[in-house]
Each structure stands twice: as structure tokens, then as C-alpha cells.
C-alpha positions as CSV (number, residue, x, y, z in Angstrom):
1,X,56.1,221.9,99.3
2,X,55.8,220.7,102.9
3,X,57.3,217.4,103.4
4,X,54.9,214.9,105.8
5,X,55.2,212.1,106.8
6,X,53.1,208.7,108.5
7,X,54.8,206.9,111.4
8,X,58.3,209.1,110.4
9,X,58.6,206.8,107.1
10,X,57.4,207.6,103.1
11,X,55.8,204.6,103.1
12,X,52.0,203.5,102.5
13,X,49.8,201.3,104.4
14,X,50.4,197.8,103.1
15,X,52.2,195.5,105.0
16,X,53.3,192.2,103.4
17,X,52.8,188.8,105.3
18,X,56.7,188.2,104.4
19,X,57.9,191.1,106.4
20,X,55.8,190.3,109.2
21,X,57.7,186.7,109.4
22,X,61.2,188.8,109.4
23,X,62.4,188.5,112.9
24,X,63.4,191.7,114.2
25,X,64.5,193.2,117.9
26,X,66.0,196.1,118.7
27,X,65.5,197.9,122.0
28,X,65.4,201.3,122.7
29,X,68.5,202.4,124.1
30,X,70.2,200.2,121.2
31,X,68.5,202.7,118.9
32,X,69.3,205.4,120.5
33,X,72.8,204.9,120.8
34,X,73.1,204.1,117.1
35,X,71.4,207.7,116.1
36,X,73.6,209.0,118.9
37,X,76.9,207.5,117.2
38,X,76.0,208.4,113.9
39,X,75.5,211.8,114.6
40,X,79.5,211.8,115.7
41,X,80.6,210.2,113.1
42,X,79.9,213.3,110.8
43,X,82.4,215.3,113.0
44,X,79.6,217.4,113.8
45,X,80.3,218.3,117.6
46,X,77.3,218.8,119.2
47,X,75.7,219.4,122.8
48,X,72.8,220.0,124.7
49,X,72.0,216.7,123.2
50,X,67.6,215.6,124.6
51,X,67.1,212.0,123.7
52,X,63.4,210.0,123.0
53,X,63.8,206.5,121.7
54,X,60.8,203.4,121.0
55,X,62.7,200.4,120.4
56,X,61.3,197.3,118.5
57,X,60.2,193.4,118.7
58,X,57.9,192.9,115.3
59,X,58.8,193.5,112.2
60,X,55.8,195.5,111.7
61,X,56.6,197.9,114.1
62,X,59.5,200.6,113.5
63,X,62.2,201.3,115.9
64,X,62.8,205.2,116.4
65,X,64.8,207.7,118.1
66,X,64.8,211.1,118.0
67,X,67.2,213.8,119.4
68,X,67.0,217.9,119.8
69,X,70.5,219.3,120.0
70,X,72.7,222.6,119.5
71,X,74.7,221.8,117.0
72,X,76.5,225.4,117.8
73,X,74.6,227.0,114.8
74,X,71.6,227.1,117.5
75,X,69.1,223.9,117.9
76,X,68.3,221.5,115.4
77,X,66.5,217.9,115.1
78,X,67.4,214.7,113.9
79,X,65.0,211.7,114.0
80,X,65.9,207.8,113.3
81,X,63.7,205.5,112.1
82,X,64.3,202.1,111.0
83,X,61.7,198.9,109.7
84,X,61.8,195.8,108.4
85,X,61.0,195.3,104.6
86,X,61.3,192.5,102.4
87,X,63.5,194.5,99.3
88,X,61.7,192.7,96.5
89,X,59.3,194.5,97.3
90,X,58.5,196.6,94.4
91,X,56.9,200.0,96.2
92,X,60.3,200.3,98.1
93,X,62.0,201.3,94.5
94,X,59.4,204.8,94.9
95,X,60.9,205.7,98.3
96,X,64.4,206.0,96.5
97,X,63.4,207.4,93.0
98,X,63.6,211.0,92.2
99,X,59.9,212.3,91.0
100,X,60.4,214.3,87.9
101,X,61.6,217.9,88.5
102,X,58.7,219.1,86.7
103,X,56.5,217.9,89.4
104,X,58.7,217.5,92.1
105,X,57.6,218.8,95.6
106,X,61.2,218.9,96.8
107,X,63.8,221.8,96.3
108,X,66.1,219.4,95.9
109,X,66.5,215.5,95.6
110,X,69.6,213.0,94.9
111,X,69.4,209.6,94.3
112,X,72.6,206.6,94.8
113,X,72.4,202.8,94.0
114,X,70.3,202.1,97.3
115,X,69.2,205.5,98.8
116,X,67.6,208.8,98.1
117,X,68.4,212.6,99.8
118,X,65.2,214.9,99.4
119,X,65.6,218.4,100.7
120,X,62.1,220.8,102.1
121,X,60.3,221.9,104.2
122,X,58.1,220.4,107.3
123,X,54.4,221.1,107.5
124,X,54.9,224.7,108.6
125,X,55.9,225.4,105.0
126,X,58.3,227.9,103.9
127,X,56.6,230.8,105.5
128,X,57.9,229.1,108.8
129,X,61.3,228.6,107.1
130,X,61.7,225.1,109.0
131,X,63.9,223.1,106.2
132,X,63.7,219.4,106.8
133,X,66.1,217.2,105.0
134,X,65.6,213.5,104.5
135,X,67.7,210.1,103.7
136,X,66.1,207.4,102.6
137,X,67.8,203.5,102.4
138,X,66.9,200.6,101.5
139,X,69.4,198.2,102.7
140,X,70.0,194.9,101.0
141,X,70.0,193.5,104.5
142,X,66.5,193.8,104.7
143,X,65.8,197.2,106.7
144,X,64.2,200.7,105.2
145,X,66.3,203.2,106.8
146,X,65.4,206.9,107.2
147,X,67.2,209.9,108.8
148,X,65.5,213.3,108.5
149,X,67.2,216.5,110.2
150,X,66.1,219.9,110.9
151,X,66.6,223.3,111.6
152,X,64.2,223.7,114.2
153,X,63.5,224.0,117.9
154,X,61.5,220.7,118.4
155,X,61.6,219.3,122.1
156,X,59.4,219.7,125.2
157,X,60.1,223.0,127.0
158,X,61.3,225.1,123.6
159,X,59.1,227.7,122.1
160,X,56.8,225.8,119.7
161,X,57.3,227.8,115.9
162,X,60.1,230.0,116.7
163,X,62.2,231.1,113.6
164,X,64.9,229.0,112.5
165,X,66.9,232.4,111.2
166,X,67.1,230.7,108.0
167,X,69.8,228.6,108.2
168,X,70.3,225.2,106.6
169,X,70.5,222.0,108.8
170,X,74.2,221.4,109.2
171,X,73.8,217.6,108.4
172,X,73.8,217.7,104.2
173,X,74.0,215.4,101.8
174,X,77.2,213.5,102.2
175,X,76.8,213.5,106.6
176,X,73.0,211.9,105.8
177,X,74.2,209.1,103.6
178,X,77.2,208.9,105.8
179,X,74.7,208.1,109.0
180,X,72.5,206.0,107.0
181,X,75.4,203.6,106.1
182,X,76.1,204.0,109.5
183,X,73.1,202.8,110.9
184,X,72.6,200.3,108.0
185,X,76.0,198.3,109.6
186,X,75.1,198.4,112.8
187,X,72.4,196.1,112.0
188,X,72.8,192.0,111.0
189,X,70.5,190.1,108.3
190,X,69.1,188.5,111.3
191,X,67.2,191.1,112.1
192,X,69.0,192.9,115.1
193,X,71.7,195.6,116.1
194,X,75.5,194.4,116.2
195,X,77.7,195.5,119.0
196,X,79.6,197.8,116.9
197,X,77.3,200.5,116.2
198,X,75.3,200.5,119.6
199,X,78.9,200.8,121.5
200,X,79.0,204.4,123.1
201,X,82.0,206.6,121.9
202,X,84.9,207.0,124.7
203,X,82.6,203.7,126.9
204,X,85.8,201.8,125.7
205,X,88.9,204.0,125.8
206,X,91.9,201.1,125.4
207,X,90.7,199.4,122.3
208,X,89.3,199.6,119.1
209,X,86.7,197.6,116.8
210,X,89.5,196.4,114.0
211,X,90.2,193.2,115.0
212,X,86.9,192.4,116.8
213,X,85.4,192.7,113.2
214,X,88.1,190.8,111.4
215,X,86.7,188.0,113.5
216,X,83.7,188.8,113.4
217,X,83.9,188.7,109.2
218,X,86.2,185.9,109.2
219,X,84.9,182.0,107.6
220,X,84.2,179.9,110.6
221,X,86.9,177.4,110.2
222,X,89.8,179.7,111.4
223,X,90.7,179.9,114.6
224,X,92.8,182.9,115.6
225,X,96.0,182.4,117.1
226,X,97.5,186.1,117.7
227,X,96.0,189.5,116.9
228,X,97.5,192.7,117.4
229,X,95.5,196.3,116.6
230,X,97.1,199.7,116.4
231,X,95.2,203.1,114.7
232,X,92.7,202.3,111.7
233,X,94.2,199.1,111.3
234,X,94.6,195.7,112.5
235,X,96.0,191.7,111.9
236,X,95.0,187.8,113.2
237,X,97.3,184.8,112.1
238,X,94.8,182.5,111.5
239,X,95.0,178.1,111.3
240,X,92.4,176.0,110.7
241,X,92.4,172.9,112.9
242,X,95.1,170.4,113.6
243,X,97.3,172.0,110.3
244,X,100.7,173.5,110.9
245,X,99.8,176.1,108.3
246,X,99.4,179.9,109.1
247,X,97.9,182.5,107.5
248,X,98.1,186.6,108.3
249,X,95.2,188.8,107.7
250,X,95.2,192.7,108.2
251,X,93.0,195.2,107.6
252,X,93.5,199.0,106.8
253,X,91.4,201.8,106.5
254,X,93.6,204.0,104.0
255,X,92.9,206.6,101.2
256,X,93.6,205.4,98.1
257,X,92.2,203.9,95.3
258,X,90.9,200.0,94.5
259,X,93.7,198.8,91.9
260,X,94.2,195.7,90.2
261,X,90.7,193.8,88.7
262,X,88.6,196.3,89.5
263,X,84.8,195.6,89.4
264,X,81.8,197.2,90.8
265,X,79.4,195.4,93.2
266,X,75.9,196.5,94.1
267,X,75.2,200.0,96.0
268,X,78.0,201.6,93.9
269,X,80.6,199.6,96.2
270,X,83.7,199.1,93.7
271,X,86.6,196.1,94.5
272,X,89.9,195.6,93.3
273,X,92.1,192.6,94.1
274,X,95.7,191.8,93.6
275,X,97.8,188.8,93.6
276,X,101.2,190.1,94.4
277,X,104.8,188.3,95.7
278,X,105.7,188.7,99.4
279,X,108.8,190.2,100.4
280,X,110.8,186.9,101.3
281,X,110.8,183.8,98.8
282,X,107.7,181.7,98.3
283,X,105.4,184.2,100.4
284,X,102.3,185.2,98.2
285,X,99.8,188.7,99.0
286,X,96.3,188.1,98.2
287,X,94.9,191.4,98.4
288,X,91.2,192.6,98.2
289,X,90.1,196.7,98.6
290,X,86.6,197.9,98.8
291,X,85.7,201.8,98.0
292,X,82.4,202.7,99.0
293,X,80.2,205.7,97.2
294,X,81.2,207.9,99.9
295,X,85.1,207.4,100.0
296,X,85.6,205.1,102.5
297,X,88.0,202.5,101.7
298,X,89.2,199.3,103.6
299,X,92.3,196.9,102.3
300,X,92.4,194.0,103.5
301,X,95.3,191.4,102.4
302,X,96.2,187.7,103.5
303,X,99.9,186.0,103.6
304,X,101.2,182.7,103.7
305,X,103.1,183.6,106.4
306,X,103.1,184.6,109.9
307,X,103.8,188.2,109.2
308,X,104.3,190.5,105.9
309,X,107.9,190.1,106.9
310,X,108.1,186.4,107.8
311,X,108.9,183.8,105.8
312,X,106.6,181.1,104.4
313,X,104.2,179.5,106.7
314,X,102.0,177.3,104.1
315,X,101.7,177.0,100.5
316,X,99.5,179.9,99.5
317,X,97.3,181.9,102.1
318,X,94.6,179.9,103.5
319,X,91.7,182.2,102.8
320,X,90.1,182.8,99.1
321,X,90.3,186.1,97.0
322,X,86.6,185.8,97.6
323,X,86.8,185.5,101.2
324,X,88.8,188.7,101.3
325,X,86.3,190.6,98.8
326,X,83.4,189.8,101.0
327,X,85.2,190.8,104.3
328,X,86.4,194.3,102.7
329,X,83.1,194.8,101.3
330,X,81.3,195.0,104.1
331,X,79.2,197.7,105.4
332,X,80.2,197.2,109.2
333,X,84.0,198.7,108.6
334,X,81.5,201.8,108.5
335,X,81.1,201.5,112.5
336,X,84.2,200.4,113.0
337,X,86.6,202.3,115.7
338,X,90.1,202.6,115.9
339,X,92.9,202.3,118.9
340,X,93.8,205.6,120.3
341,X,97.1,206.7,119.8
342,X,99.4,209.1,121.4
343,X,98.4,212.5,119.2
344,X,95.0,212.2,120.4
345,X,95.3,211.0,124.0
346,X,93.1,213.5,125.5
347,X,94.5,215.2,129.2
348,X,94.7,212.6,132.0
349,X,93.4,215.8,134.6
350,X,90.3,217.0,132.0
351,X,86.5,215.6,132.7
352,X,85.5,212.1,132.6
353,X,84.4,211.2,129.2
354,X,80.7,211.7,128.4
355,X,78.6,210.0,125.9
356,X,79.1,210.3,122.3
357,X,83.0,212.4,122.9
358,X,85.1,211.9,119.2
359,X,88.1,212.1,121.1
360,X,89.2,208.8,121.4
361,X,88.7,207.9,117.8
362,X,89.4,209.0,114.3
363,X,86.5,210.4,112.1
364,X,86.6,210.0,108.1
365,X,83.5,211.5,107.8
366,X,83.4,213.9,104.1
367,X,82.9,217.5,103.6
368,X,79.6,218.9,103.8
């Protein structure tokens, strides 16, 4: 079964007055550069890469950028959409539900708290053999996010219908959500991109995004007064006005598991946090880790004291075990970059860095 589309989203005609109210901006080279870095942050190395972008100032109106690239299986497709919804909603719960298999028109389809992966074909049908694979999201932010990919020879100046030789698209499953939660946290609740996700890869080659989103997350009452950043990680010591009292916050991007009182939050995000005894007298680790559905996970731990090593700086760290659990849940750590260290320093004498280049930063991105 062919799978079509109106406007590049499953979604009918009616528009609802409160979505039209949502405020909503996002310009086309901001969109662009979002599809653009979520294509890298699969791992997928790609080239060749033809760009066409519509950015966005009405809710009712979707932003979109497409791009035809060899992804060095031969040339391939990958369009972005993204629109503003109001998720209550109620027809937004068909674009992420599995039909029944019986009288499904997909070969395949996958569901997760929040999204929905369909696998088909385009309008040529399968006599063409074009496959086009499809993420849907509907992000509690208030944006329906949809990424479809395919195997096919699609831009201005290719031969229009040539065979696809049969192969899948290379971006499965676990790379679409992975983009989708990409592009999902490079958007805010107000309605327009963050910096994070519309940054270029290799455009900022000395630092990374760890300690620009600690502060970016952080409650409004500190004020930072030292940071430091080094790989997928990074720390502030925080005060909060006048007060002697400091507090140290770090972040980590790591591998293992949520432990302590472990709950699950909404989109099959699951949280642990710890109360645990610092290393010198008196010093107390609050400690909150997020997992997300596809592996990621970020710890993120606060002490009463200047430094996991220092001695005690106020009575018990300034910040709440909630505090933490909302800035390790959230979906930005999913754009977030990290410093460049000396094993992958690229060659002082190769090319000037082009657009989109991993180089500079580490990927976590899973196995097809």
C-alpha cells in the first residue's frame, strides 16, 4: 500500500482556533539546520547533501525541509516537517496508533508512548520499489513532528523513477525516533527553535553545549559563579543572592542504568534519584538520572560543596531532588554537544570543516 500524504503530514483538514493562537516562528535556515543535524546525529555519514527548506511564522502553517543525499548506499531522501498542535487534541492519538494488522496498509508499523514508525511505500507502489519510512511525534511541547526517509532519487536534475535497486533506506527505526527526539528538543514550549539544535556541527570547534544547557535548565534564582566543561560532561557552583552558601551541579552523559527510586515519567522516560553521603564530613549527593526509550541517559547530581571533593559549603545542596529530576529529564540533553578532546582532534593541516562534519563531537546514536 502506497503511503501519501497532504502538506508532508497524516493529518486531516481541521484546524482548531486554539492552535491558531499558539505562537510559532521558525525560519528556514533554522529548519534546515535542525534536519541537517539530525541526520548526523545517527552516525550516518553522508554527502552530496541538496537542501530545500520553508520556514514558519503561523501556527497554521508547517515549517519543512527536505534534503536529497548519498548516504554511500547510493541517494536517498529525507523530509522534515514540523506544526503546531494543541495535544489534547483527540485526532492527534490516530497519527501515533497502529491500525489493526488485519487492515493495515503498512508492512510494518511500531508505536512508543508519544510516536509512531510506519514502514511502505510512496505512491509509485511496490512495482517502483521506492520504500518510504515514516516517524510520527507528537511532542508534549506542543508540535507534531514528522520525519519520513527514502530510498529514492528525488531532487531536481536526477532521473525521475529510476530504480532504487531494492534496498532499504539506511535511517530505521531506532535513527528515526532518534531524529525526531532530536528535532522535538531543539524546539521550546514557546513556540520556536533553541540554539542548541539549529547550531551547525564543527561552526563551534572549542566548546560544547554541557554547561550552556545546565544554565539554560537551571531555576532562575542561581547565579553561576564558576563552570568548567570537559567531554559529555560538565559542572556550575551555583549561589543564590547575597548567601555565602554554594552549591555544585554536574551533568553526565554515561551508560548505565537509573538506580535508587526509580519511577517512570511520561513518553517511557524512567528517573531514579539517590540521596547519598559526600566524600568529606557533612557533604550530602542529591542525585537524579533520566533514561530515555532510546538509551540515552543523563546524571545529574548537586553537592553542598564547592566541588565532589571539597568540603561543606552550606547545609544541604541548594537545589530540590525535583529540580534535578526536571533538568535530567529533559529532552534538550538530546542536542546537546560535547567538548572535543584530544583522541578526536581531527589534523590541524586537513580541510576546513564543512557543514554537518561528526568530527568534533561524540555520537550516541543506537544500532540500526
Amino acid at each position: 500500500m502506497a503511503l501519501t500524504t497532504g502538506g508532508g503530514l497524516y493529518v486531516g483538514s481541521k484546524e482548531r482556533t486554539d492552535t491558531a493562537a499558539r505562537p510559532f516562528e521558525v525560519s528556514a535556515p533554522q529548519i534546515e539546520n535542525i534536519l541537517d543535524n539530525a541526520i548526523h546525529q545517527t552516525g550516518i555519514a553522508v554527502d552530496d547533501r541538496r537542501f530545500s527548506s520553508r520556514g514558519s511564522s503561523t501556527a497554521l502553517t508547517p515549517a519543512r525541509a527536505s534534503v536529497n543525499y548519498n548516504d554511500g548506499w547510493g541517494r536517498a531522501s529525507t523530509v522534515l516537517t514540523v506544526r503546531r498542535v494543541d495535544v489534547t487534541d483527540p485526532s492527534l492519538t490516530d497519527l501515533i496508533t497502529c491500525p489493526p494488522e488485519g487492515s493495515s496498509p503498512y508492512e510494518e508499523c511500531t508505536t512508543r508512548p508519544g510516536d509512531r514508525v510506519v514502514k511502505g511505500y510512496t505512491d509509485a507502489g511496490r512495482a517502483g520499489g521506492v520504500k518510504k519510512w515514516v516517524v510520527t511525534m507528537v511532542s508534549t511541547k506542543g508540535y507534531l513532528i514528522e520525519i519520513a526517509t527514502s530510498n529514492v532519487k528525488a531532487s531536481p536534475g536526477d532521473r525521475r523513477g529510476e530504480a532504487p535497486q531494492g534496498r532499504n533506506p539506511r535511517l530505521g527505526t531506532p535513527k528515526l525516533r532518534l531524529m525526531a527526539a532530536f528535532v522535538e528538543s531543539s524546539f521550546t514550549r514557546e513556540g520556536a527553535p533553541n540554539k542548541f539544535g539549529t547550531t551547525l556541527y564543527g561552526s563551534e570547534s572549542d566548546s560544547g553545549d554541557f554547561v550552556a544547557i545546565i544554565k539554560y535548565l537551571l531555576p532562575k534564582r542561581f547565579q553561576v559563579v564558576s563552570q568548567g566543561e570537559v567531554g559529555a560532561s560538565g559542572h556550575v557552583v551555583v549561589k543564590e543572592g547575597s548567601s555565602p552558601e554554594r552549591t555544585y551541579i554536574e551533568v553526565t552523559r554515561t551508560a548505565s542504568e537509573p538506580e535508587g527510586q526509580v519511577r517512570n515519567l511520561p513518553h517511557g522516560i524512567k528517573v531514579g534519584t539517590q540521596e547519598l553521603p559526600g566524600r568529606e564530613p557533612g557533604v550530602v549527593q542529591f542525585k537524579a538520572h533520566a533514561q530515555w526509550p532510546n538509551y540515552m541517559s543523563i546524571s545529574v547530581s548537586a553537592y553542598n560543596a564547592t566541588s565532589p571533593k571539597s568540603g561543606k559549603a552550606a547545609p544541604k545542596p541548594m537545589i530540590t531532588m525535583d529540580e534535578l529530576t526536571n533538568i535530567a529529564a529533559d529532552g534538550v540533553w538530546h542536542v546537546a554537544r560535547s567538548v572535543m578532546t584530544p583522541a578526536t582532534k581531527t589534523d590541524p593541516g586537513a580541510a576546513p570543516k564543512t557543514r554537518g562534519r561528526f568530527g568534533l563531537f561524540h555520537s550516541w546514536a543506537p544500532t540500526p
